[in-house]
N, C-alpha and C positions, 0 to 999 in steps of 0.2 A: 587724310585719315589719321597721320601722329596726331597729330593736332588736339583732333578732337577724341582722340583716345585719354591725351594728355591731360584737358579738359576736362573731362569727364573723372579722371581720377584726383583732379585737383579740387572739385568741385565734392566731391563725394568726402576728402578730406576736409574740408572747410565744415560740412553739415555732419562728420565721424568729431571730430575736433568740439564740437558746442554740443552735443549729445553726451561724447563720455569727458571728457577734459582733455589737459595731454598726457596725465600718467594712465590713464586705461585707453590710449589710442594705440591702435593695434593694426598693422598692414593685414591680418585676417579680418576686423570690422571694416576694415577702407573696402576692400576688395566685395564684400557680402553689401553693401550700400552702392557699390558703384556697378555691380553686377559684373564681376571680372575676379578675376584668377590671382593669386597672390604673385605666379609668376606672370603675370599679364603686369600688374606693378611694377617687380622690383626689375623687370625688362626695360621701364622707364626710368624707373628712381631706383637707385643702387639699394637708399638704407632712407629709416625715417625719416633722418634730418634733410637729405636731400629734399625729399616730399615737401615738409613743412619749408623751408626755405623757399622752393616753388610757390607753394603757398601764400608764402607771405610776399614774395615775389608779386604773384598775384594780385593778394589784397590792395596791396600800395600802390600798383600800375592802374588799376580800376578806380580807386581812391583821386589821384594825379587827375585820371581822364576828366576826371568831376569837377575837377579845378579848374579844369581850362575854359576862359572866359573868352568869347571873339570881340569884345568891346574894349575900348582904349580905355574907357572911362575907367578911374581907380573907384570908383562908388560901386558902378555896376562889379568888379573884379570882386570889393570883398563881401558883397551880397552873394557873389555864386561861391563864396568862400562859404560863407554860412550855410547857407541852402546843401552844400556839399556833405558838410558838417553832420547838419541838424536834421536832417530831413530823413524821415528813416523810410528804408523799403523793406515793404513784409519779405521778401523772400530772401534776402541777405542777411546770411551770416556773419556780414562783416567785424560785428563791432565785439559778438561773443568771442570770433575765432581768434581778434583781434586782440583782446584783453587776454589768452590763454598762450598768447606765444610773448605778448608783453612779462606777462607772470617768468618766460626764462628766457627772459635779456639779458640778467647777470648771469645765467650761467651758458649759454652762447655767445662767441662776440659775433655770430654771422648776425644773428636776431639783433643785439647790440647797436649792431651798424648800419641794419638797416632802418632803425626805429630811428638813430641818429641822423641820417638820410631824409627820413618823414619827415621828421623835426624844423630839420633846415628846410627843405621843399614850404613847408607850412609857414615858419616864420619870413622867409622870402618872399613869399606873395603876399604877407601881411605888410612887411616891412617896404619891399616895392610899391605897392599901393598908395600905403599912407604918403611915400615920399613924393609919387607923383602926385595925389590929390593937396599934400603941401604947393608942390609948384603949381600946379592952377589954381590955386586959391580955393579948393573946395575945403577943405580943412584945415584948421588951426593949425600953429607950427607949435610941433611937438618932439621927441625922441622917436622915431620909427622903431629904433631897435627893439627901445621899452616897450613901448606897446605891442610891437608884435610876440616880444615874449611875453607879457601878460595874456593875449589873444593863445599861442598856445599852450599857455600854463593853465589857461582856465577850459580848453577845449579837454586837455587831457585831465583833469579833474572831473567835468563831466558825462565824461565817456565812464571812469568808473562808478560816479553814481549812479549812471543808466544800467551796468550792467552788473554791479555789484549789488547795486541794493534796489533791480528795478524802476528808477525814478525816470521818469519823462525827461527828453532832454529840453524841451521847451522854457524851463527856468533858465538853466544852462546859456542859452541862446541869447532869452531876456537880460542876464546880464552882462553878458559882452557886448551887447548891441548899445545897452545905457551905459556901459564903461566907453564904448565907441563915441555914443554923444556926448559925453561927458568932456574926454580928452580931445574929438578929432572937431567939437562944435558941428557937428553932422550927426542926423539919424536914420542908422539903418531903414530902409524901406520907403521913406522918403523919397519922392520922384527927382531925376536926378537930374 
């Protein structure tokens, strides 16, 4: 029953978080959205930051699960890399709630560290990937490092054009996949 009390107030913060932002997010809006008592909250979460940390907590642990590929193949790994990415679901707040706690990375180091966290999770399964698909010869021998920070230099670019300025992530996508043929002589989507 924590659990899902927990849940429920985390979940209520994610969709209180992309409705007002974070300077009008308020444990009385969290509490009036998740139908619970402000002390029914702060019984969980000491203070805001707690919460958003939770949160963000959250995000990235759901994010991760997405990641996880059951196949060896480095092809199929960074296809479910993209698809993880790119692929949006109506009812996730992810990518709003996700860019309003990005906004105070520099003035948190907990947000800070865990973005840095993301970061490396991200560019490791780029970088693992490419290195395996080098030793079986499915792609061209390249820098892994580089290109998986290009991979996500260009993911976090497109995440705020999705949701700063509305735009589709599907260009986004289109052009990692042709920077992927370009550099790894492999295309995305391609049977593998």
């Amino acid at each position: 029953m924590e659990t899902e009390t927990t849940d429920t107030i985390i979940r209520a913060t994610g969709r209180c978080l992309c409705e007002y932002g974070y300077a009008d997010l308020t444990m009385q809006r969290i509490a009036e959205e998740s139908s619970l008592t402000t002390a029914a909250i702060h019984y969980h979460f000491d203070t805001k930051e707690e919460l958003l940390n939770a949160l963000l907590d959250d995000l990235v642990d759901r994010f991760e699960r997405k990641l996880a590929c059951e196949s060896d193949d480095p092809r199929d790994q960074l296809v479910v890399l993209l698809d993880a990415v790119f692929t949006p679901s109506n009812a996730d707040e992810f990518p709003v709630a996700l860019m309003e706690l990005k906004a105070q990375a520099p003035y948190h180091d907990s947000y800070r560290k865990r973005f840095g966290e993301l970061d490396e999770t991200l560019r490791t399964v780029v970088e693992d990937a490419v290195d395996a698909g080098i030793e079986a010869g499915y792609f061209d021998a390249v820098d892994a490092a580089e290109v998986a920070r290009f991979v996500g230099t260009a993911i976090n670019g497109g995440h705020l054009r999705m949701v700063a300025l509305g735009q589709d992530s599907t260009e986004t996508r289109q052009v990692v996949e042709k920077y992927l043929e370009t550099r790894l002589g492999w295309k995305p989507g391609a049977s593998a």
